[in-house]
N, CA, C and O atoms as a DFTB+ gen file, in Angstrom:
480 C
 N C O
     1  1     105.677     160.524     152.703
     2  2     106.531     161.676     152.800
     3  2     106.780     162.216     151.391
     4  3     106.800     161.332     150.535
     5  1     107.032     163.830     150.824
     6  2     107.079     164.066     149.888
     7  2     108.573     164.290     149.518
     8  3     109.368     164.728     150.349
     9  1     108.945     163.960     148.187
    10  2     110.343     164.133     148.184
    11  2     110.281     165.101     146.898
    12  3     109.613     165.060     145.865
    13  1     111.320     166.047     147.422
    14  2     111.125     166.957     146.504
    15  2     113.428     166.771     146.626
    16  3     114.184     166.199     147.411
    17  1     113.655     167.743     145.193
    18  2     114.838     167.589     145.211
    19  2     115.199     169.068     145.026
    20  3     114.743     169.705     144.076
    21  1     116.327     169.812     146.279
    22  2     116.513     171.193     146.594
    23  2     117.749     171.363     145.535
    24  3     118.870     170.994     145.887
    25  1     117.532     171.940     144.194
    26  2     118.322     172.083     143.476
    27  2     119.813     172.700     143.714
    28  3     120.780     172.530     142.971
    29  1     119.770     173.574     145.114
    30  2     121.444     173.761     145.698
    31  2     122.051     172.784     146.143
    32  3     123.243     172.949     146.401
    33  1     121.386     171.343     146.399
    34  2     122.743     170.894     146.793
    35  2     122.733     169.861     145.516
    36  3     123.164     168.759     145.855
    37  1     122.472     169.911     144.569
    38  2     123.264     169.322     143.098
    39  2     124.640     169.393     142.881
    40  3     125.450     168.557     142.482
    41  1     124.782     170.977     143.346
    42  2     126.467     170.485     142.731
    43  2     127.516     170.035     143.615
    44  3     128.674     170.043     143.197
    45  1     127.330     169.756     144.446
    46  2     128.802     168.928     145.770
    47  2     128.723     167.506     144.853
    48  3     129.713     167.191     144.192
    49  1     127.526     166.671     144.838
    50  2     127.289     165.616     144.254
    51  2     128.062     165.334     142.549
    52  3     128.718     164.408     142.072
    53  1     127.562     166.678     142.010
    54  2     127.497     166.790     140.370
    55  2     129.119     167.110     140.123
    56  3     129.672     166.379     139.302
    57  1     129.980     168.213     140.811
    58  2     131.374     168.210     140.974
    59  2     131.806     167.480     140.927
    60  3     132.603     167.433     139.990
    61  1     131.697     165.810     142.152
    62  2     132.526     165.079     142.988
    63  2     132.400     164.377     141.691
    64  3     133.422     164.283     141.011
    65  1     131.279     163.864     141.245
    66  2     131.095     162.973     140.145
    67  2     132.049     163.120     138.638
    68  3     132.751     162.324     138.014
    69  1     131.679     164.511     138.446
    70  2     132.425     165.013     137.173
    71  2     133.742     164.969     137.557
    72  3     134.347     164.959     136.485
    73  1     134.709     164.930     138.624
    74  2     136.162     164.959     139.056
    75  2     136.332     162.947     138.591
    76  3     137.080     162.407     137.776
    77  1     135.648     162.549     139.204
    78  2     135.381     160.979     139.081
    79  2     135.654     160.862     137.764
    80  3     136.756     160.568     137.301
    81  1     134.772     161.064     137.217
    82  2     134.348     160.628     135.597
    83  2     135.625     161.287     134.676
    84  3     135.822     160.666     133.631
    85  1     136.352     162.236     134.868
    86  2     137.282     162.623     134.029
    87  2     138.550     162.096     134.739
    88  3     139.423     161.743     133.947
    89  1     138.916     161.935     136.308
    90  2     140.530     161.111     136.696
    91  2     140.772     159.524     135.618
    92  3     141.670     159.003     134.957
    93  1     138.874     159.170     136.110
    94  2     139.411     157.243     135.164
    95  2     139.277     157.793     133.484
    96  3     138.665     156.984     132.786
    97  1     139.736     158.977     132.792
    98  2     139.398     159.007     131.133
    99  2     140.871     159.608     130.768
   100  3     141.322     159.713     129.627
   101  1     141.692     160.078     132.293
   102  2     142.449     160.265     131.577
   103  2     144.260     159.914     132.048
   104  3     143.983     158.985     132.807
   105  1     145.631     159.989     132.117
   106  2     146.045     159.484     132.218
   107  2     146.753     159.319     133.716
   108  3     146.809     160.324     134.426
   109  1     147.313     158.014     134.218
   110  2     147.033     158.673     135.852
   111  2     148.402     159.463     136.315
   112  3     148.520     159.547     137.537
   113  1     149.270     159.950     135.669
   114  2     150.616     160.133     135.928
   115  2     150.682     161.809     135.101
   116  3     151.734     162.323     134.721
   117  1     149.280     162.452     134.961
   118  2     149.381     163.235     133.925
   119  2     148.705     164.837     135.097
   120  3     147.915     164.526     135.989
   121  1     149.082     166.311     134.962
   122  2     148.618     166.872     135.349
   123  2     146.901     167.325     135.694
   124  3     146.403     167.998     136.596
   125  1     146.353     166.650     134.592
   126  2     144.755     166.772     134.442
   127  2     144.625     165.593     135.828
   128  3     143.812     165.885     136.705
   129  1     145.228     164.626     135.940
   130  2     144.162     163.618     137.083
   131  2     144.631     164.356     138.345
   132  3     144.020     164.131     139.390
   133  1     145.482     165.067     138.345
   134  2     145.906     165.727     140.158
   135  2     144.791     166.413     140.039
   136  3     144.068     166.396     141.035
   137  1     144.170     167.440     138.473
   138  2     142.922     168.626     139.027
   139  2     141.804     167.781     138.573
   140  3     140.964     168.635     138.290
   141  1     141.069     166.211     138.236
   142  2     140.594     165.917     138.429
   143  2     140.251     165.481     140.058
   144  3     139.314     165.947     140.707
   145  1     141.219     164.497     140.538
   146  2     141.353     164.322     141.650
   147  2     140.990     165.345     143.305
   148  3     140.719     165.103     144.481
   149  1     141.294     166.993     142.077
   150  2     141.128     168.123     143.137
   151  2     139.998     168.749     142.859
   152  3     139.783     169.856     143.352
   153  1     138.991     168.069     141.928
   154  2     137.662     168.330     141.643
   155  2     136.687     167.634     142.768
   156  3     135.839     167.938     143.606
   157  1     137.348     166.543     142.247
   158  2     136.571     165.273     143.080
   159  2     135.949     165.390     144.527
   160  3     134.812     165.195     144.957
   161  1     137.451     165.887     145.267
   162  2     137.537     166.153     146.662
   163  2     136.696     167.260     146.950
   164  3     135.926     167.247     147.910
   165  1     136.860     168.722     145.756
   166  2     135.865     169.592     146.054
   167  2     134.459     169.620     146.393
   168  3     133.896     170.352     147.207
   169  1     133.809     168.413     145.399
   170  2     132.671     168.335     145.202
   171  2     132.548     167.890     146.866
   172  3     132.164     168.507     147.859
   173  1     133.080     166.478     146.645
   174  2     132.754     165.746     148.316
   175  2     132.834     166.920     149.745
   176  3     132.190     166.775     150.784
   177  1     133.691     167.940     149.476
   178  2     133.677     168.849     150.667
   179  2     132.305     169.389     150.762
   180  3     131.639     169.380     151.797
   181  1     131.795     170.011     149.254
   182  2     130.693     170.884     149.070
   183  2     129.506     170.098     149.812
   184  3     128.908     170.607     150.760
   185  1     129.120     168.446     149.169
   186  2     128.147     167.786     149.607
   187  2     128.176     167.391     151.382
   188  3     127.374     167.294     152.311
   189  1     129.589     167.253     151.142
   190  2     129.877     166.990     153.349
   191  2     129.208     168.526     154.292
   192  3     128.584     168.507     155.352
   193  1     129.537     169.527     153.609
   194  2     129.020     170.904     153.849
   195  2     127.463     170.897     153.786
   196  3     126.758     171.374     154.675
   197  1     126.961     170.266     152.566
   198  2     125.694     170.459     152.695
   199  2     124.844     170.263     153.243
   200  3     123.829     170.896     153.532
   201  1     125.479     168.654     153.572
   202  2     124.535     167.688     154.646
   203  2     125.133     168.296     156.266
   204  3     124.218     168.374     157.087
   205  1     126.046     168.574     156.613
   206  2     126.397     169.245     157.814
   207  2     125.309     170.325     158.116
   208  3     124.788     170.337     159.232
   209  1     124.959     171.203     157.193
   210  2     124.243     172.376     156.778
   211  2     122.559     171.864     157.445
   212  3     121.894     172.177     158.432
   213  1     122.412     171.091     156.477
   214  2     121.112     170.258     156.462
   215  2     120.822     170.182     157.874
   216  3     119.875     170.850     158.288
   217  1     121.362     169.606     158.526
   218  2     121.769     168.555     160.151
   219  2     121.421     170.433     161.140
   220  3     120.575     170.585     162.022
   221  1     122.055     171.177     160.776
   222  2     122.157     172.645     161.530
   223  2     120.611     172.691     161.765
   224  3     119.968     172.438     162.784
   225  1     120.159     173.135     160.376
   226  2     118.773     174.007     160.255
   227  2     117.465     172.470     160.633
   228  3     116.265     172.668     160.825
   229  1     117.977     171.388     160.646
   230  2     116.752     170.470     161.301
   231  2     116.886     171.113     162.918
   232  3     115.971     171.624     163.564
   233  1     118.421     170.904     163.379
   234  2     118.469     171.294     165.217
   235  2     117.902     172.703     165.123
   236  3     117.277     172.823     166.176
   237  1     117.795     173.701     164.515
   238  2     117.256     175.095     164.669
   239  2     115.416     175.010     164.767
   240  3     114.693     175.613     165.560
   241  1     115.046     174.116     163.744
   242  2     113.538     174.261     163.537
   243  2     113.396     173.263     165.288
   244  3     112.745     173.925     166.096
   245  1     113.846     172.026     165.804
   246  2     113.694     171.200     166.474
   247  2     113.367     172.711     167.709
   248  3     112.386     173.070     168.360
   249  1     114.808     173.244     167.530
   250  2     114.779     173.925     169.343
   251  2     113.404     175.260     168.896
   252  3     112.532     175.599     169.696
   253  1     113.493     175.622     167.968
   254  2     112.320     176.632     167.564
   255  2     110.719     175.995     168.270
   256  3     109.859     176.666     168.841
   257  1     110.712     174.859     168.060
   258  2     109.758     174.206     168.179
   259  2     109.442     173.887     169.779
   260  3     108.385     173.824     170.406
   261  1     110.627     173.739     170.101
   262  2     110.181     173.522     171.283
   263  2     110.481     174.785     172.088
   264  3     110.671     174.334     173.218
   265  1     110.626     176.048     172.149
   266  2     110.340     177.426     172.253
   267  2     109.159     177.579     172.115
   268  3     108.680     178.243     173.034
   269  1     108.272     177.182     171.181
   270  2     106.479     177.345     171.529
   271  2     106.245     176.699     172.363
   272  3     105.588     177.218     173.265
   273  1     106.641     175.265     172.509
   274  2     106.009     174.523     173.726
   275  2     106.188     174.570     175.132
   276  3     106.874     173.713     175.691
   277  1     105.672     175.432     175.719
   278  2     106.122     175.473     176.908
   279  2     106.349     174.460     177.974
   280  3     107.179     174.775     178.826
   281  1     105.819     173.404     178.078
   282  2     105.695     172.593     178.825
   283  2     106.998     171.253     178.234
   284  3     107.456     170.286     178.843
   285  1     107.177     171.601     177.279
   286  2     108.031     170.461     176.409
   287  2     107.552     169.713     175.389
   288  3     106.655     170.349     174.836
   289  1     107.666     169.042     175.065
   290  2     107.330     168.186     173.963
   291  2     107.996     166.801     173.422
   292  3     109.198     166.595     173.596
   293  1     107.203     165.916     172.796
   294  2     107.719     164.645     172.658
   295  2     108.256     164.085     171.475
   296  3     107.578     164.365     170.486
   297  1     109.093     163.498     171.287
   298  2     109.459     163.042     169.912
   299  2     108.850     162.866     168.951
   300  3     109.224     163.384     167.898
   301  1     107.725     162.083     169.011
   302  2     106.569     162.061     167.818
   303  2     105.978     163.194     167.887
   304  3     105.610     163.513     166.756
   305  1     105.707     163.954     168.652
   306  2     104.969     165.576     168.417
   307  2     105.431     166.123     167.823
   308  3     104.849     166.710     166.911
   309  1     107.472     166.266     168.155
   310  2     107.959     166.885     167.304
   311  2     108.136     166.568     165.838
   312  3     108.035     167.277     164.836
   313  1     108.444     165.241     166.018
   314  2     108.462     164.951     164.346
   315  2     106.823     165.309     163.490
   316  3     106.643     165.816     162.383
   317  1     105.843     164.832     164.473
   318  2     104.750     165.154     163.349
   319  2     104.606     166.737     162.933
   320  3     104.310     167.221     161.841
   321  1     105.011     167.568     164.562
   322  2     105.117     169.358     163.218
   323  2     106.159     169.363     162.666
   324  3     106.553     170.529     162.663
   325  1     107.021     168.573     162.069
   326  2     107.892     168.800     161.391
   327  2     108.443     168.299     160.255
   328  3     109.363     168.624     159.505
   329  1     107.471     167.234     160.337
   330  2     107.039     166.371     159.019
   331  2     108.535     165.507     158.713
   332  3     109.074     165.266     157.633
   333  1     108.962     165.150     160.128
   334  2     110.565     164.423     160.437
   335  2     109.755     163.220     160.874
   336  3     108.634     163.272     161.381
   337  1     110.717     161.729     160.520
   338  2     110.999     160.888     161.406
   339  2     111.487     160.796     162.623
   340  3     112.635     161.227     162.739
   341  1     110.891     160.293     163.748
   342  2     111.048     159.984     164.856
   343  2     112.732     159.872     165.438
   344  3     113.122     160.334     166.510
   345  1     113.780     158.959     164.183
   346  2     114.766     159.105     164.210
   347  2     115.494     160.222     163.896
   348  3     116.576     160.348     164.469
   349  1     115.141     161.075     163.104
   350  2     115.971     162.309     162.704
   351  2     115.594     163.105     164.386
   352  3     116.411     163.183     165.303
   353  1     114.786     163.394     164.408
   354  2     114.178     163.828     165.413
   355  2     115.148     163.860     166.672
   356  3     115.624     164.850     167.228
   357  1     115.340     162.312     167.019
   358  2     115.949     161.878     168.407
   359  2     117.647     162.361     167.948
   360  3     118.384     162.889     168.781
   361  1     118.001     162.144     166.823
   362  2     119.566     162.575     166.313
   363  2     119.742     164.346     166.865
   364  3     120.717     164.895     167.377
   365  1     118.461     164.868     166.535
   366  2     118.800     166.491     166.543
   367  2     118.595     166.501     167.796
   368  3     119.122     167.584     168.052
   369  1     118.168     166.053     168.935
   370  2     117.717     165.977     170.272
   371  2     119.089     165.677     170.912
   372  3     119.656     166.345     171.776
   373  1     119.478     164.627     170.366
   374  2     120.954     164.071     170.831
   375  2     121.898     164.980     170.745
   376  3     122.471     165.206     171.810
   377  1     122.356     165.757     169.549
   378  2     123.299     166.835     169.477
   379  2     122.792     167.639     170.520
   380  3     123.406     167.764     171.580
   381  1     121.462     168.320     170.237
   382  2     120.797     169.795     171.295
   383  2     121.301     169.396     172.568
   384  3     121.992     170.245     173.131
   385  1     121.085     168.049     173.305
   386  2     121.166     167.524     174.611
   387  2     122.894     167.900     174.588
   388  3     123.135     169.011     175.060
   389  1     123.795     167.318     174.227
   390  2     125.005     167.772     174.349
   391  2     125.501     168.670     174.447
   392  3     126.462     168.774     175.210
   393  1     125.081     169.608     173.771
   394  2     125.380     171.173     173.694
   395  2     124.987     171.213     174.747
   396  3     125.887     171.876     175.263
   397  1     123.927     170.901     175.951
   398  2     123.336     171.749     176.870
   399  2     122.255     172.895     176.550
   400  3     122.219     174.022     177.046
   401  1     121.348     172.309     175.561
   402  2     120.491     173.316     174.830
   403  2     119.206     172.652     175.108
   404  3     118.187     173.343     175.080
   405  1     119.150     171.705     175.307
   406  2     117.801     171.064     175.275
   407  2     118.075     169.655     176.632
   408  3     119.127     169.055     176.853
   409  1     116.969     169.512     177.201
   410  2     117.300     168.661     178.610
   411  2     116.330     167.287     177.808
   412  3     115.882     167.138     176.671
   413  1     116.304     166.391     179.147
   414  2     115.616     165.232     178.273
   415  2     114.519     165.099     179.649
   416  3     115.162     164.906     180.680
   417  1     113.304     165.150     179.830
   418  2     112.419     165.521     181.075
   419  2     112.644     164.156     181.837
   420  3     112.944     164.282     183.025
   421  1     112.528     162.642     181.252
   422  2     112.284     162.095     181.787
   423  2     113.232     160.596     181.462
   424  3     112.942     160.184     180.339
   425  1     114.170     159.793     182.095
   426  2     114.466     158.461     181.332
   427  2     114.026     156.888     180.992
   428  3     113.146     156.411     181.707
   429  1     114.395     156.350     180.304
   430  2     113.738     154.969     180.455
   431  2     112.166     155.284     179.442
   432  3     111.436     154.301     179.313
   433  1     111.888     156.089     179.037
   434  2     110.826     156.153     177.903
   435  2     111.075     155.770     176.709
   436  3     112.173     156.095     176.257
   437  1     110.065     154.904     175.769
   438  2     110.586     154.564     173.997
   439  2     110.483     155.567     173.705
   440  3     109.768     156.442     174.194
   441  1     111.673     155.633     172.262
   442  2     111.898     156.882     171.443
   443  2     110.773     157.835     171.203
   444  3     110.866     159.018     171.529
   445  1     109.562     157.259     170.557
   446  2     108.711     158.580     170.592
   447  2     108.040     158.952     171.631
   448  3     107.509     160.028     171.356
   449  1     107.759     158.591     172.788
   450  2     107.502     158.954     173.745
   451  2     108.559     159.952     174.937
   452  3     108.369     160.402     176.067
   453  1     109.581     159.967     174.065
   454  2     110.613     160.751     174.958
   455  2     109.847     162.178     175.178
   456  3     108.864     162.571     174.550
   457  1     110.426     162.743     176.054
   458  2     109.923     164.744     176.397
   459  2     111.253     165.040     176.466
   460  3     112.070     164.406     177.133
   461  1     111.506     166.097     175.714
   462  2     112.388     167.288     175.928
   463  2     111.631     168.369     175.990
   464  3     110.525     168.625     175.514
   465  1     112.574     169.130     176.818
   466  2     112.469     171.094     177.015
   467  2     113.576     171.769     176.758
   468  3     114.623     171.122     176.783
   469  1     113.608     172.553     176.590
   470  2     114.664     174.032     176.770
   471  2     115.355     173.647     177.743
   472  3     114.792     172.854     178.498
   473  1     116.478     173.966     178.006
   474  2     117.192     173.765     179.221
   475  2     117.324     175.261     179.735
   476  3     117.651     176.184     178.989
   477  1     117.059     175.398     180.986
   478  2     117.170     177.022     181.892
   479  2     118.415     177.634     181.546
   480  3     118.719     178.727     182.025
């Protein structure tokens, strides 16, 4: 798998860290560690946002995907056009299924052998 690193989500990480790194430098009873402290938290919102974000646009490409397939499609199919693990895969399947966005064709199948479709 290729790992490449998406330079927007640097700063939730790079924030949370820099809030970190300046609360323990300076004193804890002092106005700077409350807006360290309110750095910190920022960053962690930004990165919780990002990966929430992340999690969205995998379920968008997943149901996209299975919009070409008419007949449905299987976990490893989907992950291989999508260059996903089998597990990410079944996670975005799991949310879609809840929503009522995506059905599961058949039960009692191993993970990559599962079929989902569109739900009517």
């Amino acid at each position: 798998m290729k790992l490449s690193i998406d330079v927007t989500r640097i700063p939730g990480p790079a924030i949370a860290a820099l809030g970190t790194l300046n609360a323990f430098s300076v004193q804890p009873d002092s106005t700077a560690f409350i807006l360290s402290l309110a750095l910190t938290t920022s960053g962690l919102l930004l990165t919780f946002d990002d990966v929430h974000e992340l999690g969205l646009r995998r379920d968008r490409k997943v149901v996209v995907h299975l919009a070409k397939a008419s007949d449905g499609a299987r976990v490893r199919q989907i992950g291989n056009a999508l260059n996903l693990p089998d597990r990410t895969v079944a996670r975005s399947l799991d949310r879609l299924t809840a929503d009522g966005l995506v059905v599961q064709e058949a039960e009692g199948e191993s993970l990559p052998m599962r079929s989902y479709r569109l739900a009517d």
